[in-house]
C-alpha positions in Angstrom: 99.8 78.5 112.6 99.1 81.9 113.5 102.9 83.0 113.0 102.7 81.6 109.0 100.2 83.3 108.5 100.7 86.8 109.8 104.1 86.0 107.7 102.1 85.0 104.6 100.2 88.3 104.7 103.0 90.4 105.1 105.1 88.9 102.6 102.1 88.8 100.0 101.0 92.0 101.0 97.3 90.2 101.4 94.3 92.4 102.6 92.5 89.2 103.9 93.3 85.9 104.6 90.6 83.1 103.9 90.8 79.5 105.3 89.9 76.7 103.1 88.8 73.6 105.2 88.4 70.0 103.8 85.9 67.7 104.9 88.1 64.5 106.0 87.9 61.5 108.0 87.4 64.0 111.4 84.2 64.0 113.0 82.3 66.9 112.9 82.9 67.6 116.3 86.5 68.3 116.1 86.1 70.1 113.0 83.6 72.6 114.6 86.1 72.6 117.2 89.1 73.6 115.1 87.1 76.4 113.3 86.2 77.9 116.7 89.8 77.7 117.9 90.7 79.3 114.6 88.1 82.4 115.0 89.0 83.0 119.1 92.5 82.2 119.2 94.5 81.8 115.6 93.0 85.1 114.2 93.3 87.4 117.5 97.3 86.4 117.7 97.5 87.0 113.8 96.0 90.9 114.5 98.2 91.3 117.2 101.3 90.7 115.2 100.3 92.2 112.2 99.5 95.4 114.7 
């Protein structure tokens, strides 16, 4: 995930990148859980190789 979208960005040129999450049949639980995963893993990797 975190290679697309450091790849996204720089082939958009995008300042910001802003994740859209749906509400399915996950319990809330694992959907706090992905968000958090996302903010301390997913985003750190996509800094470091946009650095």
């Amino acid at each position: 995930m975190a290679r697309r979208i450091a790849d996204s960005v720089r082939s958009l040129g995008a300042q910001r990148f802003d994740l859209i999450y749906t509400v399915g049949p996950q319990p809330v639980s694992a959907r706090l859980r992905a968000v958090e995963l996302y903010g301390t893993r997913v985003i750190p990797m996509v800094r470091d190789m946009l650095a």
